[in-house]
Backbone and ligand atoms as CSV (ligand in chain L), in Angstrom:
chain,resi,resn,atom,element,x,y,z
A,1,UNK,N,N,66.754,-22.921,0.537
A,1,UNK,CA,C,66.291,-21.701,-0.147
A,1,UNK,C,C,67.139,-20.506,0.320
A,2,UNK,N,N,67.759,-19.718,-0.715
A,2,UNK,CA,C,68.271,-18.262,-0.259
A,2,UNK,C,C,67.553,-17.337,0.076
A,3,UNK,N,N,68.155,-16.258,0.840
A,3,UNK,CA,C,67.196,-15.175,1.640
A,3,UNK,C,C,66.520,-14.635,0.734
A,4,UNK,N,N,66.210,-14.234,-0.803
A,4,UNK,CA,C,65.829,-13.792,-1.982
A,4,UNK,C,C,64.521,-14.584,-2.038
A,5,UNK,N,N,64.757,-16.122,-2.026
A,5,UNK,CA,C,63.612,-16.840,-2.488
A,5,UNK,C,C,62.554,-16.806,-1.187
A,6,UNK,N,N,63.340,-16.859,0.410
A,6,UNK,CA,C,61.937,-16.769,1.472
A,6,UNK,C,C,61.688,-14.906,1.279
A,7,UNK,N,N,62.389,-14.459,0.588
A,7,UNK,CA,C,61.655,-12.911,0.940
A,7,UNK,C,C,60.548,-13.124,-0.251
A,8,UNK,N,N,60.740,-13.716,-1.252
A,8,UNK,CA,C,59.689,-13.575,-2.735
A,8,UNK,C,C,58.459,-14.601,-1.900
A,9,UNK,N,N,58.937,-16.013,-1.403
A,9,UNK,CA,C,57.843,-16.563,-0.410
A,9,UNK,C,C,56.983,-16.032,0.243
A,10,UNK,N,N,58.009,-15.160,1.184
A,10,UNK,CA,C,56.819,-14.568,2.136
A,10,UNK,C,C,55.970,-13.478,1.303
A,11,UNK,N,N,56.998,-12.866,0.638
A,11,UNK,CA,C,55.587,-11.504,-0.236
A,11,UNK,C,C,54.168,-12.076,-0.974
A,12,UNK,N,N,54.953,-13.444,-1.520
A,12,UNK,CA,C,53.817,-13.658,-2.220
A,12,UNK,C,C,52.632,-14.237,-1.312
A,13,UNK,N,N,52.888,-15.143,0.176
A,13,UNK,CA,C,52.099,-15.865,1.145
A,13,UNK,C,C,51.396,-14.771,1.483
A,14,UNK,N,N,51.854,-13.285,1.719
A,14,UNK,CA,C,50.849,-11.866,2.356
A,14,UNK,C,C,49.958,-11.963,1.443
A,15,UNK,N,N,50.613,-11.615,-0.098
A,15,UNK,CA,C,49.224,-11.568,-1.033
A,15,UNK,C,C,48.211,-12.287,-1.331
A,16,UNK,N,N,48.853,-13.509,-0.912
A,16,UNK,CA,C,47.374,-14.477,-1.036
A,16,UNK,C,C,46.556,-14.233,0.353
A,17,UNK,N,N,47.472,-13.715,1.407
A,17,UNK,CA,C,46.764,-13.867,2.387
A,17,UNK,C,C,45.699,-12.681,2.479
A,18,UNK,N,N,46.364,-11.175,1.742
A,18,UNK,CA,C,45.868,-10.256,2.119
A,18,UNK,C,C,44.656,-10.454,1.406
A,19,UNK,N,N,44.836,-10.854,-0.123
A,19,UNK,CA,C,43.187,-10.709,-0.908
A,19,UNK,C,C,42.346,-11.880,-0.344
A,20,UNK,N,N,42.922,-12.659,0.393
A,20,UNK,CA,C,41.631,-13.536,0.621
A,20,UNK,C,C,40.877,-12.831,1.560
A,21,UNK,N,N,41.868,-12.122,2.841
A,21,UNK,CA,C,41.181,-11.407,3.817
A,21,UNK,C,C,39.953,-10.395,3.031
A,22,UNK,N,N,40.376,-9.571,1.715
A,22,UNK,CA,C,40.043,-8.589,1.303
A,22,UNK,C,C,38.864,-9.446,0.592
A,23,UNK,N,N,38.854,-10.209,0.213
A,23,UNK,CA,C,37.894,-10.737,-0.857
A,23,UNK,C,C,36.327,-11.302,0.275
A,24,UNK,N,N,37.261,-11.937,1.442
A,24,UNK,CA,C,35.978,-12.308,2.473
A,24,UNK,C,C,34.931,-11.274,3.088
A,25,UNK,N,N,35.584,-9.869,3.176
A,25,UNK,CA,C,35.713,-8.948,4.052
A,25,UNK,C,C,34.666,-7.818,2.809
A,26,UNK,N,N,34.915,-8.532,1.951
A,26,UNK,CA,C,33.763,-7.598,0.942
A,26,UNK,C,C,32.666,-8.534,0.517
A,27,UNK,N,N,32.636,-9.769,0.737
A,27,UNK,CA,C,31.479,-10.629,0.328
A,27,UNK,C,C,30.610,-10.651,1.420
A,28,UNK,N,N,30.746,-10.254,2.768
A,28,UNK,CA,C,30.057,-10.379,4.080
A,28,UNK,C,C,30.596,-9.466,5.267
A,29,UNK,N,N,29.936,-8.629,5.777
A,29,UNK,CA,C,30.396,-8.562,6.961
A,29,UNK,C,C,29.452,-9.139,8.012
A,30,UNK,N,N,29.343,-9.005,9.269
A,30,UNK,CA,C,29.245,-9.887,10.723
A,30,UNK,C,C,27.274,-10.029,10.251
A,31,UNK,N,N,26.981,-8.944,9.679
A,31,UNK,CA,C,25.232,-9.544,9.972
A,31,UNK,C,C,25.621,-10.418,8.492
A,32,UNK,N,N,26.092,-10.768,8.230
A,32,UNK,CA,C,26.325,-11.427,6.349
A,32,UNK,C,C,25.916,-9.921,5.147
A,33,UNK,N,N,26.262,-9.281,5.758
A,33,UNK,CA,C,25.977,-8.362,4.105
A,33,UNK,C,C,26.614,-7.111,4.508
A,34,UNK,N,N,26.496,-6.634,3.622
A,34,UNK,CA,C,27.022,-5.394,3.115
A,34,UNK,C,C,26.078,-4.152,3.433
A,35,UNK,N,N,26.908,-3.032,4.022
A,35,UNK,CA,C,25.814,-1.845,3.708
A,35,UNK,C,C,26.356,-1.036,3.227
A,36,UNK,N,N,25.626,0.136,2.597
A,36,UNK,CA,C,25.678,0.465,1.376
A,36,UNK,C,C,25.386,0.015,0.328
A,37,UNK,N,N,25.231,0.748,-1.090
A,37,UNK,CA,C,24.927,0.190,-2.012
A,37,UNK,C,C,25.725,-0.593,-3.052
A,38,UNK,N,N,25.418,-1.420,-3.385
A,38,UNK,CA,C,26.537,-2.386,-4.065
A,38,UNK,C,C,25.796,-3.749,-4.434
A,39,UNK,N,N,26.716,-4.536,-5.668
A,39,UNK,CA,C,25.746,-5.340,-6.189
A,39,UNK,C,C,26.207,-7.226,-6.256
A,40,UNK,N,N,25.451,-7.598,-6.282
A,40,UNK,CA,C,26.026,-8.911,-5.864
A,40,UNK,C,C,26.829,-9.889,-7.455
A,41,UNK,N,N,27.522,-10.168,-7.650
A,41,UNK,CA,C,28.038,-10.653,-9.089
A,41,UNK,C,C,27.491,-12.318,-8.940
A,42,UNK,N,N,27.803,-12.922,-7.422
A,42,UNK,CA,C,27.436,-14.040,-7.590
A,42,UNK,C,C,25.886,-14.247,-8.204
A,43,UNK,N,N,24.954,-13.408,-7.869
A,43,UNK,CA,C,24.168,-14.042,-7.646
A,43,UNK,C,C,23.070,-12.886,-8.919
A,44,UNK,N,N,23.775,-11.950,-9.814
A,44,UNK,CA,C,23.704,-11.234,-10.653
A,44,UNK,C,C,22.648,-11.942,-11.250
A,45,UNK,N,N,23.181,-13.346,-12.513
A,45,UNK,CA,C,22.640,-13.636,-13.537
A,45,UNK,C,C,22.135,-15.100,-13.687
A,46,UNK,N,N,21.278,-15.509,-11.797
A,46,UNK,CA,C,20.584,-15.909,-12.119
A,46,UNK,C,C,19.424,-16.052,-12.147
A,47,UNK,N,N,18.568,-17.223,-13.069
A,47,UNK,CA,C,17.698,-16.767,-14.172
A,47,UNK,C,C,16.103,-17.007,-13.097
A,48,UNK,N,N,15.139,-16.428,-13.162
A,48,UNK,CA,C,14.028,-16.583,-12.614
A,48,UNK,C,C,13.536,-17.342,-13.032
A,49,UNK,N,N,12.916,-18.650,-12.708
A,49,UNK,CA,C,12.218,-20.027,-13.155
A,49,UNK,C,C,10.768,-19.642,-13.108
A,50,UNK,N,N,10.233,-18.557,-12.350
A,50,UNK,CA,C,8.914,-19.105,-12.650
A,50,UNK,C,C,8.448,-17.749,-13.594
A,51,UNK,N,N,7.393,-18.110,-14.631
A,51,UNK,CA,C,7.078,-17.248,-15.966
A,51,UNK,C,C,6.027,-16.309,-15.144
A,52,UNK,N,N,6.140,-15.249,-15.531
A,52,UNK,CA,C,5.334,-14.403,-14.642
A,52,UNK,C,C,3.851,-14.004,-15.079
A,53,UNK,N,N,3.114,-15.066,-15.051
A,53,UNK,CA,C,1.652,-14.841,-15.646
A,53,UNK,C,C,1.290,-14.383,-14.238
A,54,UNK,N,N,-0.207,-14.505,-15.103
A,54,UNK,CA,C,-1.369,-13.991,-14.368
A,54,UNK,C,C,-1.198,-15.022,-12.754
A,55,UNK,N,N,-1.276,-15.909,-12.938
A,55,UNK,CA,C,-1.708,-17.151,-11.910
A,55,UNK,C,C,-0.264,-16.754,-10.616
A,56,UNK,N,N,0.924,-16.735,-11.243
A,56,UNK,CA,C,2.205,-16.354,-10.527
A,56,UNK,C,C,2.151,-15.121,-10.010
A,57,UNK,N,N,1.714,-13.866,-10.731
A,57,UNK,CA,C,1.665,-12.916,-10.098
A,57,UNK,C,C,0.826,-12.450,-8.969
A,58,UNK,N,N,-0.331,-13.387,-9.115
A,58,UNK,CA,C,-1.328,-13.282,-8.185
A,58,UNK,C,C,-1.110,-13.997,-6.973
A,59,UNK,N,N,-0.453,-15.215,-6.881
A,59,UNK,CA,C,0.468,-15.637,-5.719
A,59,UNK,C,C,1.283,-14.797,-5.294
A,60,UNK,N,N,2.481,-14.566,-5.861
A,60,UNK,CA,C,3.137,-12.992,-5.522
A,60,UNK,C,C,2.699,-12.415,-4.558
A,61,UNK,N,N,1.977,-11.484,-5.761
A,61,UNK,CA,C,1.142,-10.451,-4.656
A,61,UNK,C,C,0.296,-10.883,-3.258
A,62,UNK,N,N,-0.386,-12.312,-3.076
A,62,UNK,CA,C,-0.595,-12.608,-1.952
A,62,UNK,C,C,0.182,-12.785,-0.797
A,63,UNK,N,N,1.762,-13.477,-1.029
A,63,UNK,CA,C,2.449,-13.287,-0.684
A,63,UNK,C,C,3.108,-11.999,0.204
A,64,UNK,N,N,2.983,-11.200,-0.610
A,64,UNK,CA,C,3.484,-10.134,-0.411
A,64,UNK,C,C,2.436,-9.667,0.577
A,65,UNK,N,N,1.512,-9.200,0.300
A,65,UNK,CA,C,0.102,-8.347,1.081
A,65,UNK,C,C,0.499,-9.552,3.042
A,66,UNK,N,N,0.663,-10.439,2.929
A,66,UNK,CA,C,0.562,-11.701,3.385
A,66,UNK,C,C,2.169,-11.298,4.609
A,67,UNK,N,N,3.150,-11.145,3.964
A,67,UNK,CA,C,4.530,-10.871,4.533
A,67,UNK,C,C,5.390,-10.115,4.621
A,68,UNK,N,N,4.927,-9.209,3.625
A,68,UNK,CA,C,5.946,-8.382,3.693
A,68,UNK,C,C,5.153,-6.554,3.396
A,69,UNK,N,N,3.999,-6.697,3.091
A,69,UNK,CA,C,3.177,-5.268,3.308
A,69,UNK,C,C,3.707,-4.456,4.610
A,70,UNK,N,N,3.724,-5.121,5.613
A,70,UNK,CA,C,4.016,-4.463,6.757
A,70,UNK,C,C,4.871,-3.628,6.821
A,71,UNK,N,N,6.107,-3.945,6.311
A,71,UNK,CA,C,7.180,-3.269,6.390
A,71,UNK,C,C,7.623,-1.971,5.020
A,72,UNK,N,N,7.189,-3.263,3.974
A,72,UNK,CA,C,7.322,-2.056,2.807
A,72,UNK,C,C,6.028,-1.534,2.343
A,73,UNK,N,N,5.336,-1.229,2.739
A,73,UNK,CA,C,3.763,-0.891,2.357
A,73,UNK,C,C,3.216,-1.206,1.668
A,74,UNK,N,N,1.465,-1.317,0.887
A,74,UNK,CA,C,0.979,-2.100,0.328
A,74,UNK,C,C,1.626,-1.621,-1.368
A,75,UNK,N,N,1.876,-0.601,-1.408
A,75,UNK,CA,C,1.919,-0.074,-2.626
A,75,UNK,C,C,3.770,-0.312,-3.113
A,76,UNK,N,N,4.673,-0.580,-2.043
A,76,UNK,CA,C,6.090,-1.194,-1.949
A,76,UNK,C,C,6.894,0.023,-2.300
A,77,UNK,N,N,5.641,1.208,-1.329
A,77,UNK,CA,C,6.780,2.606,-1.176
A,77,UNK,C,C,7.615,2.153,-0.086
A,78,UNK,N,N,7.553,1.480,1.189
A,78,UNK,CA,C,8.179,1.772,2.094
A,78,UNK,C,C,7.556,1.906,3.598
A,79,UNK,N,N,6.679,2.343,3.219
A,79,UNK,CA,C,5.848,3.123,4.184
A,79,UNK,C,C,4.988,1.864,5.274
A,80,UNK,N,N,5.475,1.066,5.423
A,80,UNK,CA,C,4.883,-0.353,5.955
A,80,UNK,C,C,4.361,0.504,7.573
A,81,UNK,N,N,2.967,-0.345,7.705
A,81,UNK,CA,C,2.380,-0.092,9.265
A,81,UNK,C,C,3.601,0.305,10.213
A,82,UNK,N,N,4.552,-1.022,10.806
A,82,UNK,CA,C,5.433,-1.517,11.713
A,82,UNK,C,C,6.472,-0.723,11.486
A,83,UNK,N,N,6.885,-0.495,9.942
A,83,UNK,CA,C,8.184,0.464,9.983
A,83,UNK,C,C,8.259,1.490,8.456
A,84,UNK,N,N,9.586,1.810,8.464
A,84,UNK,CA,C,9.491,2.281,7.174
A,84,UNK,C,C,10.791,1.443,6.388
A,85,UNK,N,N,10.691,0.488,5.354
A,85,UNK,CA,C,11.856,-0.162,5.009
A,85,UNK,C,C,11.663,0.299,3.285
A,86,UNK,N,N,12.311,-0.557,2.908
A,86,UNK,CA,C,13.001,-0.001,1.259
A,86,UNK,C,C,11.648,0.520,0.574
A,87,UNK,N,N,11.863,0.937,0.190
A,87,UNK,CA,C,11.180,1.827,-1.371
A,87,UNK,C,C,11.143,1.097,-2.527
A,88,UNK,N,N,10.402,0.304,-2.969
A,88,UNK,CA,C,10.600,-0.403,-4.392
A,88,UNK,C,C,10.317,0.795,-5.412
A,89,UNK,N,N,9.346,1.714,-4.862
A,89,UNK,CA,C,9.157,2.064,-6.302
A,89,UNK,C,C,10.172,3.734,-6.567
A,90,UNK,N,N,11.084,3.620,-6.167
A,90,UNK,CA,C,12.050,4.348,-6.617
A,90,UNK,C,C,12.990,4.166,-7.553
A,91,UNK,N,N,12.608,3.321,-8.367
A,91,UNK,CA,C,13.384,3.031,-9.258
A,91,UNK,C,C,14.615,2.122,-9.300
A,92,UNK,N,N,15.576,2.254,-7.901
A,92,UNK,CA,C,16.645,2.421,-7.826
A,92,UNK,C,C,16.972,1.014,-6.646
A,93,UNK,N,N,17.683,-0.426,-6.733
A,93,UNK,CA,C,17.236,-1.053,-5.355
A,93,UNK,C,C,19.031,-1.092,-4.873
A,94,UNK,N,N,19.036,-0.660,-3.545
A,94,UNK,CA,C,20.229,-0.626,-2.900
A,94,UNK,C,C,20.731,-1.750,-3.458
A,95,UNK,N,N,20.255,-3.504,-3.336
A,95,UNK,CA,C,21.515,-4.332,-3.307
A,95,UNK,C,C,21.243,-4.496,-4.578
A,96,UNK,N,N,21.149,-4.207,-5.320
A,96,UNK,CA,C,21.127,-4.729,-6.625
A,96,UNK,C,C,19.924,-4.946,-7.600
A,97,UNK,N,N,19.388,-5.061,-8.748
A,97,UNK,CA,C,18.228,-4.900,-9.665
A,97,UNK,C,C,17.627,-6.337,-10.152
A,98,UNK,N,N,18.868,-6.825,-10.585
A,98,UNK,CA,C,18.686,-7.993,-11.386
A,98,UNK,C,C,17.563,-9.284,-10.184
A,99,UNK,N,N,16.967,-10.246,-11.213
A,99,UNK,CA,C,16.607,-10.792,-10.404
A,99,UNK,C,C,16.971,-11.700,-9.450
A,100,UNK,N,N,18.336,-12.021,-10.191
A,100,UNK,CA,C,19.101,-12.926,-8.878
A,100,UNK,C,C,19.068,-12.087,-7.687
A,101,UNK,N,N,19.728,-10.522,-7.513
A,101,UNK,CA,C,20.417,-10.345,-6.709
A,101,UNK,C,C,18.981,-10.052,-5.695
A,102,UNK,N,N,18.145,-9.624,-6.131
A,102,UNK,CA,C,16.560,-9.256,-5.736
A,102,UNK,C,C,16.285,-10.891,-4.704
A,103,UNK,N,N,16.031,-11.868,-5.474
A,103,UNK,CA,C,16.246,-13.324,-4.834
A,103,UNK,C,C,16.905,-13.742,-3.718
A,104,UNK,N,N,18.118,-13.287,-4.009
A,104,UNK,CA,C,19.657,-13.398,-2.729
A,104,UNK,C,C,18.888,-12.662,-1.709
A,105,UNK,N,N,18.747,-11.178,-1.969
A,105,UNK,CA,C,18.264,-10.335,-0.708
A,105,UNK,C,C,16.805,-10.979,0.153
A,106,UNK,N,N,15.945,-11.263,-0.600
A,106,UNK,CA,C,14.861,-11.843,-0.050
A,106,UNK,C,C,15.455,-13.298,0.858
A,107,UNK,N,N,16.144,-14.369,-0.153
A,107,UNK,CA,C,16.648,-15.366,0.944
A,107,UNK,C,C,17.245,-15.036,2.073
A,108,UNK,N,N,18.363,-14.475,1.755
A,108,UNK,CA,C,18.945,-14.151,3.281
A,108,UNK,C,C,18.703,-12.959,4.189
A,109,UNK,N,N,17.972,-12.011,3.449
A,109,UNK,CA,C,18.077,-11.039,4.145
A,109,UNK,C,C,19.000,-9.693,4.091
A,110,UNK,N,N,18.978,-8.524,5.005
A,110,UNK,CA,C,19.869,-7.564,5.318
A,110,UNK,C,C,19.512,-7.656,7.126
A,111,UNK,N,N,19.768,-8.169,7.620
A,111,UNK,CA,C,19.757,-8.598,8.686
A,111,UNK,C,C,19.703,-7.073,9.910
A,112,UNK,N,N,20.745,-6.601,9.985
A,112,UNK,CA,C,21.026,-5.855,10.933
A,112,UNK,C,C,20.116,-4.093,10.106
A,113,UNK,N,N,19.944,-3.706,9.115
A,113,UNK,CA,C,18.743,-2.814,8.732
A,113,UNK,C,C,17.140,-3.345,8.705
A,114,UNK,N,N,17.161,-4.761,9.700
A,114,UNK,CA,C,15.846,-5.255,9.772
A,114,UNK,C,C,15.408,-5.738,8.649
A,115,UNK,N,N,15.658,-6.154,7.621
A,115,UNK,CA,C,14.780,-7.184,6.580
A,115,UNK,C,C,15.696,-8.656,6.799
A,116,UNK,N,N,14.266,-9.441,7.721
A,116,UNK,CA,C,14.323,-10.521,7.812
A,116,UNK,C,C,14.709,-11.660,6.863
A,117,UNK,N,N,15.640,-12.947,6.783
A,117,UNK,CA,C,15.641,-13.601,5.878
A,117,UNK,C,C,14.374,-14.854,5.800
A,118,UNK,N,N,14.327,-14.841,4.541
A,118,UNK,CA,C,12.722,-15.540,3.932
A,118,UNK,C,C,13.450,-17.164,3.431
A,119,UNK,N,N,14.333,-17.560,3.404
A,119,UNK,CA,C,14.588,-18.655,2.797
A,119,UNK,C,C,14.072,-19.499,4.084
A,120,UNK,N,N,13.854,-20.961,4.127
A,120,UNK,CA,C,13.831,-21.721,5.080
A,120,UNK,C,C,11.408,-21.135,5.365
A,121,UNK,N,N,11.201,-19.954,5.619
A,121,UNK,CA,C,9.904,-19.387,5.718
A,121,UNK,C,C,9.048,-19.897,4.378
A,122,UNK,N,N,10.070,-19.856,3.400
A,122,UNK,CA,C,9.194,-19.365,2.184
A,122,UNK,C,C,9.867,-20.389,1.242
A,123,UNK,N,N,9.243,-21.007,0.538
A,123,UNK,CA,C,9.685,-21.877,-1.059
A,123,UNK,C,C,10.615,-21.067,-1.762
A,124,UNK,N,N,11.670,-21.532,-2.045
A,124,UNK,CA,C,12.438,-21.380,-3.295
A,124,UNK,C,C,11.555,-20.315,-4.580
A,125,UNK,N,N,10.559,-21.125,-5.354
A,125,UNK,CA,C,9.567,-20.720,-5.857
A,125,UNK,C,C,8.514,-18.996,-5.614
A,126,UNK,N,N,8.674,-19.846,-4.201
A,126,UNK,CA,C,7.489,-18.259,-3.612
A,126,UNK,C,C,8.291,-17.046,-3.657
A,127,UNK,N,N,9.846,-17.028,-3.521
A,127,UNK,CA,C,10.803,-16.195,-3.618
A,127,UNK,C,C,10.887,-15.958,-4.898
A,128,UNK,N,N,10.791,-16.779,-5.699
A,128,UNK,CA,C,11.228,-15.988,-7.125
A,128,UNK,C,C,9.750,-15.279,-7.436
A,129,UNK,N,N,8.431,-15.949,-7.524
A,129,UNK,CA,C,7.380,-14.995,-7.227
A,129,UNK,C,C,7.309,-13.952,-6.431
A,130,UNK,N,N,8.437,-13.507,-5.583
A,130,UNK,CA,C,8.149,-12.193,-4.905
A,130,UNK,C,C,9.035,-11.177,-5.872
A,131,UNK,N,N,9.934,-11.885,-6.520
A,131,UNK,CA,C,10.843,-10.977,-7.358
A,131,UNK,C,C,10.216,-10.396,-8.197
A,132,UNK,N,N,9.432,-11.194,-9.038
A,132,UNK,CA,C,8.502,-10.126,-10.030
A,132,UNK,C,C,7.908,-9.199,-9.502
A,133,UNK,N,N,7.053,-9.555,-8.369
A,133,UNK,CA,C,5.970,-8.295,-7.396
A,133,UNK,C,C,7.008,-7.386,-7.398
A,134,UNK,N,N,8.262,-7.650,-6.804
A,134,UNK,CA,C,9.572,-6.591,-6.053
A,134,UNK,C,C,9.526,-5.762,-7.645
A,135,UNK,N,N,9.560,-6.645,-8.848
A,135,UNK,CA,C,9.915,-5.353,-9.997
A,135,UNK,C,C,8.681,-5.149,-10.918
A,136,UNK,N,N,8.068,-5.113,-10.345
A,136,UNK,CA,C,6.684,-4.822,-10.609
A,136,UNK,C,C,6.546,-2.897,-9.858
A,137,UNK,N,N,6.642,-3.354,-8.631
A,137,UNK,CA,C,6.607,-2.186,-8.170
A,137,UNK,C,C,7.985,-1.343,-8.669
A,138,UNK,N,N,9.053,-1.461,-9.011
A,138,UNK,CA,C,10.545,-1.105,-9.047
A,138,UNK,C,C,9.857,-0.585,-10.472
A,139,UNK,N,N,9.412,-0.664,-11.506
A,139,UNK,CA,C,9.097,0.161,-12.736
A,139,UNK,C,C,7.848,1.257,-12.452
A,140,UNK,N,N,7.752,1.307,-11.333
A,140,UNK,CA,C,6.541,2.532,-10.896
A,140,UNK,C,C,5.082,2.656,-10.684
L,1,HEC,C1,C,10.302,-6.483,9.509
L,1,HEC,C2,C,10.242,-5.616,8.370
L,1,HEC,C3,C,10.407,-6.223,6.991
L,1,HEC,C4,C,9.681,-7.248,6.441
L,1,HEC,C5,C,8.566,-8.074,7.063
L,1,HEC,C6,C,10.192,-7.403,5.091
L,1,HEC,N1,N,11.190,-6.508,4.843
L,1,HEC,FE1,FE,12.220,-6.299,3.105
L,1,HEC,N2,N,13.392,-4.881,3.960
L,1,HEC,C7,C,13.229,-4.367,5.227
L,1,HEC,C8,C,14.245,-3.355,5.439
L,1,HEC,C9,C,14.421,-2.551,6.707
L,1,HEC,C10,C,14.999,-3.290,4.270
L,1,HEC,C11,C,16.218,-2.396,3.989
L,1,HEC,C12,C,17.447,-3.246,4.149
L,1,HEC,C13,C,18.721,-2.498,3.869
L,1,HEC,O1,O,18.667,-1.287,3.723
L,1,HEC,O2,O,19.785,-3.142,3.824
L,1,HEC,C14,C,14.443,-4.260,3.345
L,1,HEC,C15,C,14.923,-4.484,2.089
L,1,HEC,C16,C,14.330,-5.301,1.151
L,1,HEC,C17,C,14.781,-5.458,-0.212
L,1,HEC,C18,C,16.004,-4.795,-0.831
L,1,HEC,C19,C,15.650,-3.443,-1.375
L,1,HEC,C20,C,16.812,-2.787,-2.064
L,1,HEC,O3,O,16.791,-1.541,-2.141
L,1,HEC,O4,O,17.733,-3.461,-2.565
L,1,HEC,C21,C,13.938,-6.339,-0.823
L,1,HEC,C22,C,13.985,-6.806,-2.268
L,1,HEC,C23,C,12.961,-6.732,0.175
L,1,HEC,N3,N,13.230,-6.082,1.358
L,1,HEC,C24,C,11.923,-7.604,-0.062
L,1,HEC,C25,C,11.061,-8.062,0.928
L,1,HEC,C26,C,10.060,-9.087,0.692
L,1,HEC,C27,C,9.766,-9.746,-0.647
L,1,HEC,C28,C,9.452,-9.313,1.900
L,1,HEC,C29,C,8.371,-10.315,2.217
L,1,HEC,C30,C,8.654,-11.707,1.940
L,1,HEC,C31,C,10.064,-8.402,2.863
L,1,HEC,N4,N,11.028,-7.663,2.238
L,1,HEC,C32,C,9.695,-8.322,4.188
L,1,HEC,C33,C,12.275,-4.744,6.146
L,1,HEC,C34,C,11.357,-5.765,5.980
């Protein structure tokens, strides 16, 4: 190979190297997430399996009163006994709206701003039942 083709080599080996760095380095940092506000694409559009009747929502909400009142209060201002954590009913949710990304946050967590991850605690299921409660309160 001529000095032309390892210089086009190496430029192009940085760029793969640099966006992978760049691409890892925005999907996670050290607690696994992101702070600030910003929204998840993976995990955007997918679909909530369970239909949100009466019977689901009322699990939900037990759920909720059950695990997570504490922190975000009964009413999912925030205002929890133990601390003060997100605000559902502001309209507005830091990691994202949709119900995937609502889902993602409940499984894993925001770790290092204190919201514990629920996957492994909680059913697959019981998580997507908390998503409705989560936008239940999120419309006011
Ligand atoms: C120990 C306190 C604590 C408990 C218990 C807790 N959370 Fe959280 N939660 C937090 C904190 C703090 C945040 C803010 C995280 C951040 O800013 O990154 C948060 C954030 C969230 C968010 C993201 C809000 C947004 O603006 O995007 C959702 C959704 C959520 N919690 C749902 C739940 C659910 C559902 C439960 C019960 C299964 C629960 N939390 C239990 C502390 C808690």
């Amino acid at each position: 190979m001529n000095s032309f083709g390892k210089t086009v080599l190496i430029t192009v080996l940085t760029l793969v190297l640099m966006t992978s760095v760049f691409v890892y380095a925005h999907e996670e940092n050290s607690d696994g997430h992101l702070s600030g506000a910003h929204s998840h694409k993976k995990y955007q559009k997918l679909k909530n399996p369970v239909k949100p009747d009466a019977k689901a929502l009322e699990e939900g909400k037990s759920l909720y009163a059950a695990h997570c009142a504490a922190c975000h209060g009964g009413s999912g201002n925030g205002n929890g006994r133990t601390m003060k954590a997100a605000d559902f009913t502001s309209g507005k949710l830091r990691h994202g709206s949709t119900d995937g990304e609502i889902y993602n946050l409940i499984s894993h967590g925001s770790k290092a701003a204190g919201m514990p991850a629920w996957k492994g605690t909680l059913t697959s299921l019981d998580i997507w039942k908390l998503v409705h409660v989560i936008k239940l309160f999120n419309k006011g």
